[in-house]
PyMOL Python script that loads the backbone (N, CA, C, O; Angstrom):
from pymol import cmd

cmd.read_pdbstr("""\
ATOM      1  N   UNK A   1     -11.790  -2.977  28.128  1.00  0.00           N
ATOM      2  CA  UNK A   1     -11.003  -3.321  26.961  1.00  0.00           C
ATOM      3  C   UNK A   1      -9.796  -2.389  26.910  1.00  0.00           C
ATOM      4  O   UNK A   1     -10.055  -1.186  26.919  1.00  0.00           O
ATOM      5  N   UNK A   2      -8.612  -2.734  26.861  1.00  0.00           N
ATOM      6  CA  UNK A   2      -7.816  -2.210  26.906  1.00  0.00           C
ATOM      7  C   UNK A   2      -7.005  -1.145  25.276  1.00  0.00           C
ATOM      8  O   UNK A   2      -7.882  -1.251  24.419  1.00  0.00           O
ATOM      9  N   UNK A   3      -6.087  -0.486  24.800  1.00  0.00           N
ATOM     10  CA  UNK A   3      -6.100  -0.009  24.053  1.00  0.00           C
ATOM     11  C   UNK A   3      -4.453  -0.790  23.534  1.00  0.00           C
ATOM     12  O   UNK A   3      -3.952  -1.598  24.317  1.00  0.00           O
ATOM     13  N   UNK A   4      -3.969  -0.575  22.649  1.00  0.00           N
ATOM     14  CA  UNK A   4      -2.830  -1.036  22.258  1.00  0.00           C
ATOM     15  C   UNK A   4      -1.937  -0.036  20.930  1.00  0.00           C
ATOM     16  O   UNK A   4      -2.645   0.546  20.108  1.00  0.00           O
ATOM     17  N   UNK A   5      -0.745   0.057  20.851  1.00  0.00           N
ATOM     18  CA  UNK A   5      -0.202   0.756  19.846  1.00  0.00           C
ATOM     19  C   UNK A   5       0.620  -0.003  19.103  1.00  0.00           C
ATOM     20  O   UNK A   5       1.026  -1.049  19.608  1.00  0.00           O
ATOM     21  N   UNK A   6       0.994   0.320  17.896  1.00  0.00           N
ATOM     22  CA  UNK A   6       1.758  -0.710  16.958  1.00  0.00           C
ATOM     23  C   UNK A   6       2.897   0.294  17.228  1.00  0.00           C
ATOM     24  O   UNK A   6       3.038   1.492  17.471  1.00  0.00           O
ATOM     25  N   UNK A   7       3.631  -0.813  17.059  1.00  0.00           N
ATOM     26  CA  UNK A   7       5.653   0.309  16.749  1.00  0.00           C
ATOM     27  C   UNK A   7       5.911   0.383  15.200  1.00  0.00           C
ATOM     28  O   UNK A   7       7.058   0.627  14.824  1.00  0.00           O
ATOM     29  N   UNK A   8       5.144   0.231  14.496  1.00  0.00           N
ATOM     30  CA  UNK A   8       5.438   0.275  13.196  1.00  0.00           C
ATOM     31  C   UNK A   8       6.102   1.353  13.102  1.00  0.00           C
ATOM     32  O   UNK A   8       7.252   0.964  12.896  1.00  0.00           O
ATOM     33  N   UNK A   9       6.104   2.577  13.126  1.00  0.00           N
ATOM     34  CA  UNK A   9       6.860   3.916  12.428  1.00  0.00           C
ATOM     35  C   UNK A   9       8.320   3.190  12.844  1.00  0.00           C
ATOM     36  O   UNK A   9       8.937   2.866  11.829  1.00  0.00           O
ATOM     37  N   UNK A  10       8.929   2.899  13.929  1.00  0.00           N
ATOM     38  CA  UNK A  10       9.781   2.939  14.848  1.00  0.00           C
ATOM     39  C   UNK A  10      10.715   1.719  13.907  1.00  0.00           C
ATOM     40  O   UNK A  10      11.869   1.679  13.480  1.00  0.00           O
ATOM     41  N   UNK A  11       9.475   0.750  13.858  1.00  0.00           N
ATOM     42  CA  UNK A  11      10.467  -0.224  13.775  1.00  0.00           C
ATOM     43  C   UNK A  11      10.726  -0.094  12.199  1.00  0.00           C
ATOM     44  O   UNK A  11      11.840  -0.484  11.851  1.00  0.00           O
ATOM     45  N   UNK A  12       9.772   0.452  11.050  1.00  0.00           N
ATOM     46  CA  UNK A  12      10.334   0.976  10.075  1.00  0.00           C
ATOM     47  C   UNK A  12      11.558   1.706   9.342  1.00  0.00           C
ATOM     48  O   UNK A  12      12.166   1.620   8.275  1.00  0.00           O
ATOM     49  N   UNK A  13      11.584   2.693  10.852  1.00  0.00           N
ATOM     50  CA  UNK A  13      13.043   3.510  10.762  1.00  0.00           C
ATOM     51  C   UNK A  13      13.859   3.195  11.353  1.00  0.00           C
ATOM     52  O   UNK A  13      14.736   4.057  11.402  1.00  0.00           O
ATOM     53  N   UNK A  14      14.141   2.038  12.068  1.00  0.00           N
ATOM     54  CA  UNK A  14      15.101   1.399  12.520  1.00  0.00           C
ATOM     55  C   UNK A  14      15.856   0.399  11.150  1.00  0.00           C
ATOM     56  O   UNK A  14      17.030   0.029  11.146  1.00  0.00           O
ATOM     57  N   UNK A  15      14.888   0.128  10.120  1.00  0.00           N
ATOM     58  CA  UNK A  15      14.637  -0.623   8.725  1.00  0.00           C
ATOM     59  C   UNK A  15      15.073   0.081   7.925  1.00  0.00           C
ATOM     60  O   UNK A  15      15.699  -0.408   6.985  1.00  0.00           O
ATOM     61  N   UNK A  16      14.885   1.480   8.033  1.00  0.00           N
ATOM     62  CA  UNK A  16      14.977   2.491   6.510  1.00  0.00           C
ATOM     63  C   UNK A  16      14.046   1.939   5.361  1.00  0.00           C
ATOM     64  O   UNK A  16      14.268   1.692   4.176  1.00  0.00           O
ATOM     65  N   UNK A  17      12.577   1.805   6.391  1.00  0.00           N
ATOM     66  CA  UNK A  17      11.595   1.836   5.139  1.00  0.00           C
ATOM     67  C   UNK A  17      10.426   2.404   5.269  1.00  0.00           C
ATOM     68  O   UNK A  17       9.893   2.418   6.378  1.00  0.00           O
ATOM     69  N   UNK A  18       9.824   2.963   4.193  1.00  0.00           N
ATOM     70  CA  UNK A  18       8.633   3.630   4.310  1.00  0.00           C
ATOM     71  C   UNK A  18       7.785   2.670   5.243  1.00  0.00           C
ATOM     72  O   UNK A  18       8.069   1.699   5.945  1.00  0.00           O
ATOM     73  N   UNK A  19       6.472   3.449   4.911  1.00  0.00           N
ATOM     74  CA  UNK A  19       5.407   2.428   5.191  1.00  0.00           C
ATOM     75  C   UNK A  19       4.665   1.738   4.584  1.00  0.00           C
ATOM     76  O   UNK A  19       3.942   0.888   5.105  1.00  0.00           O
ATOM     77  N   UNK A  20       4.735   2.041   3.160  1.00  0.00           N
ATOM     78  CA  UNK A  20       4.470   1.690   1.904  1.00  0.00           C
ATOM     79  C   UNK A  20       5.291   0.777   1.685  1.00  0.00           C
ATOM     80  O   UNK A  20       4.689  -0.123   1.100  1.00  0.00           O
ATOM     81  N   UNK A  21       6.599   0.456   1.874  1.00  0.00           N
ATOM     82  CA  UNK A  21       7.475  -0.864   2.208  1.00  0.00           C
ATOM     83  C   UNK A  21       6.970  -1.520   2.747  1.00  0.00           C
ATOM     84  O   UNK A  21       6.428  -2.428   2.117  1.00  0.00           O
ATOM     85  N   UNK A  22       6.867  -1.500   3.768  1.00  0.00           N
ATOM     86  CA  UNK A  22       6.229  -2.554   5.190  1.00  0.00           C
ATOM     87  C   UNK A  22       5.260  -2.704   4.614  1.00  0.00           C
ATOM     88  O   UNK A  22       5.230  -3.896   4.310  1.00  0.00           O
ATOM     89  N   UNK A  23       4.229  -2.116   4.184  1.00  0.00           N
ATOM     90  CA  UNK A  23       2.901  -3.239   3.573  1.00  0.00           C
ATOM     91  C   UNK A  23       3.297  -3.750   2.443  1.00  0.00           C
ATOM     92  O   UNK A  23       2.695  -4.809   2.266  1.00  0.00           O
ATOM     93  N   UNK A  24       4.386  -3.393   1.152  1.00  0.00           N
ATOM     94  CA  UNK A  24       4.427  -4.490   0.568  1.00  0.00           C
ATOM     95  C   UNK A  24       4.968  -5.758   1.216  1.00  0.00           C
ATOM     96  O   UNK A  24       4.373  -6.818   1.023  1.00  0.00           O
ATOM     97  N   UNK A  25       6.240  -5.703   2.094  1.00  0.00           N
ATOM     98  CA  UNK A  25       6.560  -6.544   2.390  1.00  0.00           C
ATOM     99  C   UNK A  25       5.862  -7.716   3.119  1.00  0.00           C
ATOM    100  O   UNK A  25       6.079  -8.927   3.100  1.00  0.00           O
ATOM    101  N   UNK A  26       4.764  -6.796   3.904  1.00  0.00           N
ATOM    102  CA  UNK A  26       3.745  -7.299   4.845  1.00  0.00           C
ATOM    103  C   UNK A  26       2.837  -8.518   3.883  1.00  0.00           C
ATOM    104  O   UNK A  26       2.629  -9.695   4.181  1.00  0.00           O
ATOM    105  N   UNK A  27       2.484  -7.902   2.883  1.00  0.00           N
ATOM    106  CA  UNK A  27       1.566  -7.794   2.280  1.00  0.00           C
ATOM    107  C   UNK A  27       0.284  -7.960   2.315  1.00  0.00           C
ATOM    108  O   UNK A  27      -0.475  -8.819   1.866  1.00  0.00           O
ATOM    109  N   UNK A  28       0.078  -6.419   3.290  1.00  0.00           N
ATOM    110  CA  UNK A  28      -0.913  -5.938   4.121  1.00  0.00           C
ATOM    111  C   UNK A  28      -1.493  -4.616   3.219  1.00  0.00           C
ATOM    112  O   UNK A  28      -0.704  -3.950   2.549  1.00  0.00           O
ATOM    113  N   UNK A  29      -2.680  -4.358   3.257  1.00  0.00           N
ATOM    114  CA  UNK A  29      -3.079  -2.949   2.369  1.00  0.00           C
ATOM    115  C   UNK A  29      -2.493  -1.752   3.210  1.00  0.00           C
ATOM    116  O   UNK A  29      -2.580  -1.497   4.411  1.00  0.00           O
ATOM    117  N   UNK A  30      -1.722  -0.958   1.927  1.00  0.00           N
ATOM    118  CA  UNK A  30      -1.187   0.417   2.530  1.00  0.00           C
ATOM    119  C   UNK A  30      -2.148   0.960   3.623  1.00  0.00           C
ATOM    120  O   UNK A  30      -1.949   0.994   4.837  1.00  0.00           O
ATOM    121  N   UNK A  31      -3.141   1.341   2.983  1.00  0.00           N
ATOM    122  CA  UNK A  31      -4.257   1.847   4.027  1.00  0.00           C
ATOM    123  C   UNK A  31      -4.456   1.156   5.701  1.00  0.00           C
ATOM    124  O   UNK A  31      -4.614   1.860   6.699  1.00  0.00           O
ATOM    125  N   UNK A  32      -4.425   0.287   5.704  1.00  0.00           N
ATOM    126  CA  UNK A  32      -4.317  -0.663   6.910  1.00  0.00           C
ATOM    127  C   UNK A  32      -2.839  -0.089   7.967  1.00  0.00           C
ATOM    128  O   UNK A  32      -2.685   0.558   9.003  1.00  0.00           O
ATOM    129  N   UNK A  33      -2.254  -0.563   7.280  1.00  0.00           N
ATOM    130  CA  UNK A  33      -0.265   0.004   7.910  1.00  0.00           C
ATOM    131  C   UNK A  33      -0.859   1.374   8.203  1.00  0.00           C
ATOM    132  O   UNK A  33      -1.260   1.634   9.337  1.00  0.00           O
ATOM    133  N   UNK A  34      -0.942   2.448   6.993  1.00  0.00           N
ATOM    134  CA  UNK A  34      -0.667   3.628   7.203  1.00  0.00           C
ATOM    135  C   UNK A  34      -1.915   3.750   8.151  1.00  0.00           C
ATOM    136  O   UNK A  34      -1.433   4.539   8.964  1.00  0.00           O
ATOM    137  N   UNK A  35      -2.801   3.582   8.464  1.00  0.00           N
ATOM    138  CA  UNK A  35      -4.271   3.744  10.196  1.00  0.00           C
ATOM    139  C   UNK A  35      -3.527   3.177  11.363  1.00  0.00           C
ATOM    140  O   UNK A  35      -3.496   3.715  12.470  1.00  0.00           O
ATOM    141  N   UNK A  36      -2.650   1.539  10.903  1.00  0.00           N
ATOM    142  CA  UNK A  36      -2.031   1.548  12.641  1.00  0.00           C
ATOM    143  C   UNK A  36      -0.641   2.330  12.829  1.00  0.00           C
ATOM    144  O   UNK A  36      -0.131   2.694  13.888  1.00  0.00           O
ATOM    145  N   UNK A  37      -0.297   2.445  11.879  1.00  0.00           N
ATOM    146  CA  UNK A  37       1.073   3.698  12.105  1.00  0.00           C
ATOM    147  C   UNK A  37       0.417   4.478  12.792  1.00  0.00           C
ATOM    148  O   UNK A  37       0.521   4.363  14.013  1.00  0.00           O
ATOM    149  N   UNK A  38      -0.645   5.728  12.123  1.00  0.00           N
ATOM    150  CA  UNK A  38      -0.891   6.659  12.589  1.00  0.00           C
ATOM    151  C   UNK A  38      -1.411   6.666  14.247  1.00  0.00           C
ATOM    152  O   UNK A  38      -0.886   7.486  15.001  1.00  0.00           O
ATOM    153  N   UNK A  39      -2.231   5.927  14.658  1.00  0.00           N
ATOM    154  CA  UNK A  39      -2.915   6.186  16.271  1.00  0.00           C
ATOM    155  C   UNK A  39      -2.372   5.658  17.265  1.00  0.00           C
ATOM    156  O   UNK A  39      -1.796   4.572  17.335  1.00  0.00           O
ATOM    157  N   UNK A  40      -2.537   6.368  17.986  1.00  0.00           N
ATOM    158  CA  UNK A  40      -1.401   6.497  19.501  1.00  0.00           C
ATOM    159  C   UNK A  40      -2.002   5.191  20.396  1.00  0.00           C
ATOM    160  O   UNK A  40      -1.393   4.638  21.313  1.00  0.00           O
ATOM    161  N   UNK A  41      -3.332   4.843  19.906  1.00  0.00           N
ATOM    162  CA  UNK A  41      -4.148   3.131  20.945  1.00  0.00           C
ATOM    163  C   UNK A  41      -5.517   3.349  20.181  1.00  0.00           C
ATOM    164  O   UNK A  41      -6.306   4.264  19.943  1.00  0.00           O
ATOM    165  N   UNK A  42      -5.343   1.867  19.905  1.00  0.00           N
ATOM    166  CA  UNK A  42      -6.651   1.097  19.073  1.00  0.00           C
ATOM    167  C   UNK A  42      -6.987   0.165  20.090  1.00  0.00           C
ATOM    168  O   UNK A  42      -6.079  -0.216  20.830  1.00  0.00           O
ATOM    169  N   UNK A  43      -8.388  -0.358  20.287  1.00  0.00           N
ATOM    170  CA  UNK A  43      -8.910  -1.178  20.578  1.00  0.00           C
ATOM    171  C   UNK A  43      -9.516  -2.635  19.958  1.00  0.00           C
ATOM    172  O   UNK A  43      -9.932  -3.683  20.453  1.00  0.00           O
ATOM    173  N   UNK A  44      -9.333  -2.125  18.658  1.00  0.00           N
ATOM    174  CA  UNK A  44      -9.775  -3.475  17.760  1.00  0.00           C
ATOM    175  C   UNK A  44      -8.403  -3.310  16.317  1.00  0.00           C
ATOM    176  O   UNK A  44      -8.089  -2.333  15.638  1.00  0.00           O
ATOM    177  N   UNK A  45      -8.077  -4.207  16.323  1.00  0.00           N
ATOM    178  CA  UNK A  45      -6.951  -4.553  15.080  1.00  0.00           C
ATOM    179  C   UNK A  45      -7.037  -5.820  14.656  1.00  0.00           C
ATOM    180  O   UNK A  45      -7.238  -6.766  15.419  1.00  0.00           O
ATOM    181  N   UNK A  46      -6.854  -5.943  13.094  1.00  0.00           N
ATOM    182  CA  UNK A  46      -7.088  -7.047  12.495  1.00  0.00           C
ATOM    183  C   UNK A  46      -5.500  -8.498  12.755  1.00  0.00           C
ATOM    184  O   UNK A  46      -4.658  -8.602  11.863  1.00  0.00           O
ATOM    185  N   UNK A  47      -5.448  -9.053  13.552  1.00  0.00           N
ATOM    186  CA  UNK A  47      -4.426 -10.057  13.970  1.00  0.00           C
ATOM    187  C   UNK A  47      -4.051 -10.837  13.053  1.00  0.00           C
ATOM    188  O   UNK A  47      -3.105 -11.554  13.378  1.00  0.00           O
ATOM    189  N   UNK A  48      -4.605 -11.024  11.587  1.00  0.00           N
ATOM    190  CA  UNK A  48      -3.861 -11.367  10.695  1.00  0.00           C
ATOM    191  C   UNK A  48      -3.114 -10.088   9.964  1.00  0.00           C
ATOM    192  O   UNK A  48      -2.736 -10.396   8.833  1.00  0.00           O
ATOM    193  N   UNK A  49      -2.957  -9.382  10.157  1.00  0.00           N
ATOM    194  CA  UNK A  49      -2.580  -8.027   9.386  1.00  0.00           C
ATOM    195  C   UNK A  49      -1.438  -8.061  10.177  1.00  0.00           C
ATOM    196  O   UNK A  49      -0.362  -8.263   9.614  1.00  0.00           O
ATOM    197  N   UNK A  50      -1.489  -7.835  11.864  1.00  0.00           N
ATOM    198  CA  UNK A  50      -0.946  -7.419  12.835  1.00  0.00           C
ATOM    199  C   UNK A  50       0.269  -8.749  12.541  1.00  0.00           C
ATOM    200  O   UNK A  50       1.383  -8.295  12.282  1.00  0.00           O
ATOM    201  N   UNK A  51       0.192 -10.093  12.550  1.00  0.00           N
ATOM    202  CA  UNK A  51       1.005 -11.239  12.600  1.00  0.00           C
ATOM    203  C   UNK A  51       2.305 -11.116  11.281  1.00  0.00           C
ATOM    204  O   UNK A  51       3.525 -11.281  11.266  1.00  0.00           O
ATOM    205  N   UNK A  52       1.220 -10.725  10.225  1.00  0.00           N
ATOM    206  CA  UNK A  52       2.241 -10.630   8.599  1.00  0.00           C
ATOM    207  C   UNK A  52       2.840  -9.147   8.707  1.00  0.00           C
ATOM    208  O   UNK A  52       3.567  -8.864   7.754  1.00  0.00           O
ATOM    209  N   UNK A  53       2.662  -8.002   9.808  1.00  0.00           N
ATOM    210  CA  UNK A  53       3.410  -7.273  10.072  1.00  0.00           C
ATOM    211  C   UNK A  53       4.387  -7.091  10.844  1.00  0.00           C
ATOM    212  O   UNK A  53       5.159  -6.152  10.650  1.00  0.00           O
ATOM    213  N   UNK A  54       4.565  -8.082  12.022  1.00  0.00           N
ATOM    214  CA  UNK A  54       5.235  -8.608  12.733  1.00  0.00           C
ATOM    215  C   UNK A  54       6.446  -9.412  12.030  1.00  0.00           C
ATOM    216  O   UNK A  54       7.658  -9.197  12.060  1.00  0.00           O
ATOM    217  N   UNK A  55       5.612 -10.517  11.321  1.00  0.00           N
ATOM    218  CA  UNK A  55       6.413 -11.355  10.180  1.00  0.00           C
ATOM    219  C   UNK A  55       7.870  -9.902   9.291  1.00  0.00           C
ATOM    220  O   UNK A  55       9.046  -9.785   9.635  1.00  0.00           O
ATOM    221  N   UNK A  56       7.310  -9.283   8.449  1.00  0.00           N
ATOM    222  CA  UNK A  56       7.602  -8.449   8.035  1.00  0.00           C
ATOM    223  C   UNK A  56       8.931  -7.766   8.084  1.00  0.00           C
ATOM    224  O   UNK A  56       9.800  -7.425   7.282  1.00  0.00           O
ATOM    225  N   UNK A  57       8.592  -7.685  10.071  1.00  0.00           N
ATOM    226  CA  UNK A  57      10.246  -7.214  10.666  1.00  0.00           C
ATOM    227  C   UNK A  57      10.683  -7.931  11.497  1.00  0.00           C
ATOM    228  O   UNK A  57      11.281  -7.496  12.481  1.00  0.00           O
ATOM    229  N   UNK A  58      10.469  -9.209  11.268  1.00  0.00           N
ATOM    230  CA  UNK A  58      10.757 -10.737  11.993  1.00  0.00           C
ATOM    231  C   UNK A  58      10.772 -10.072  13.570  1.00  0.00           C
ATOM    232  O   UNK A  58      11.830  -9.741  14.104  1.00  0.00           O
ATOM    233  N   UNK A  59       9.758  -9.961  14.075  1.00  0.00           N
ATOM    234  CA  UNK A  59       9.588  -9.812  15.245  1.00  0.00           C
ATOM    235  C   UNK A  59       8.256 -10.227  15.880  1.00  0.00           C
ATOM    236  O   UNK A  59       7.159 -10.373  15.342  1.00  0.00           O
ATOM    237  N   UNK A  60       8.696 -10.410  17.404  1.00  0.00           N
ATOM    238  CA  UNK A  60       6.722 -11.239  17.840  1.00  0.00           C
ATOM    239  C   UNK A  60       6.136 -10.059  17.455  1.00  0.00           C
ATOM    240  O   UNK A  60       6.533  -8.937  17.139  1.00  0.00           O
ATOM    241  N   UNK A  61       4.670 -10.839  17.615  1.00  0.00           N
ATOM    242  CA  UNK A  61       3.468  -9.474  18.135  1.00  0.00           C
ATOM    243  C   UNK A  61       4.090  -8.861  19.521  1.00  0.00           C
ATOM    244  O   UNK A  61       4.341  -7.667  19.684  1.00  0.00           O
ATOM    245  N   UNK A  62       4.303  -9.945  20.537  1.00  0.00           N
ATOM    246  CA  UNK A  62       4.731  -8.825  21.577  1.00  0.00           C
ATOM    247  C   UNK A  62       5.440  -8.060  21.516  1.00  0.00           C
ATOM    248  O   UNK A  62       5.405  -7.178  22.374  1.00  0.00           O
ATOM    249  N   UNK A  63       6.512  -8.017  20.390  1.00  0.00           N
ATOM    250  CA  UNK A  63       7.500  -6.980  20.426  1.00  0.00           C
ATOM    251  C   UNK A  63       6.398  -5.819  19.590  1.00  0.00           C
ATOM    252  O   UNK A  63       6.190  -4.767  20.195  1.00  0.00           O
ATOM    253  N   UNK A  64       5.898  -5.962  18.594  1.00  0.00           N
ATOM    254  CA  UNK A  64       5.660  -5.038  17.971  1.00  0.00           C
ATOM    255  C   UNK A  64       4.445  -4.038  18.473  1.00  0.00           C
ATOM    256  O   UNK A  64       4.451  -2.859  18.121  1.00  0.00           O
ATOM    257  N   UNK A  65       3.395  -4.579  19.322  1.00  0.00           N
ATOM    258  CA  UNK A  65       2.711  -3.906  20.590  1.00  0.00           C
ATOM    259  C   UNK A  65       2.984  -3.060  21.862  1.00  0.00           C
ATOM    260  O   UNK A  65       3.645  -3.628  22.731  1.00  0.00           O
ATOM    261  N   UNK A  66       2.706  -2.190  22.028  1.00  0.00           N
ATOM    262  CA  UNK A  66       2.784  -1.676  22.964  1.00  0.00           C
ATOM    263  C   UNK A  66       0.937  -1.040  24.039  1.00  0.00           C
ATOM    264  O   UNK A  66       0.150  -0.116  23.834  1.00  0.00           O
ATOM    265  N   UNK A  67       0.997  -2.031  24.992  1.00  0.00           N
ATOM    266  CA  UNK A  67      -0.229  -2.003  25.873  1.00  0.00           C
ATOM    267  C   UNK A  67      -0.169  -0.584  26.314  1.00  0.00           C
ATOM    268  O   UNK A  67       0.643  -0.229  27.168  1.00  0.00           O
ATOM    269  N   UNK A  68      -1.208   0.434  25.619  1.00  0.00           N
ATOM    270  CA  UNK A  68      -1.592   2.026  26.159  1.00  0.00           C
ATOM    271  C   UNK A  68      -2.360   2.047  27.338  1.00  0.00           C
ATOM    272  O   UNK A  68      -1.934   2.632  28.334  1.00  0.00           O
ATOM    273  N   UNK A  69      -3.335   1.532  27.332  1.00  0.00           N
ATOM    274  CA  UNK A  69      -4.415   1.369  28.294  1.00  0.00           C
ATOM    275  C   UNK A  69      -4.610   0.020  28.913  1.00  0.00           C
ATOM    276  O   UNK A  69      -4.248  -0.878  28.153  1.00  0.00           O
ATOM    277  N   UNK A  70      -5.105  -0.416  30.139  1.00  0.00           N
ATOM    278  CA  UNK A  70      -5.553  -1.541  30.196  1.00  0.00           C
ATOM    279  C   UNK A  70      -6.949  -1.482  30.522  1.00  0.00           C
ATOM    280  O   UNK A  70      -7.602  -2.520  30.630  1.00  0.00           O
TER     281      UNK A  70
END
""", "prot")
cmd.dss("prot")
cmd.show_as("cartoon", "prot")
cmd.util.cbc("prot")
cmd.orient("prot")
């Protein structure tokens, strides 16, 4: 199983918005955003969370992923 990272911080500050932004906008629970912000590769992430965060900063999932591990 491979591991994966979100670009959220990145693509936030490319935005000039918190992360507390991005989940309202998401409208995803802070707590959720602020766990995939934080870790460098997850193995399990919720893909409706991941899609309305994508949505969010009108970008694919592929953009907003980055494959850590395979």
């Amino acid at each position: 199983m491979g591991l994966v990272r979100l670009k959220i911080r990145e693509l936030a500050k490319a935005k000039g918005w918190t992360i507390k932004e991005v989940a309202d906008r998401a409208g995803v629970n802070y707590n959720t955003v602020k766990s995939y912000a934080r870790h460098p590769g997850m193995s399990m992430v919720d893909l409706t969370a991941v899609q309305k965060i994508a949505c969010a900063f009108e970008v694919t999932i592929e953009e907003l992923m980055d494959v850590v591990e395979e």
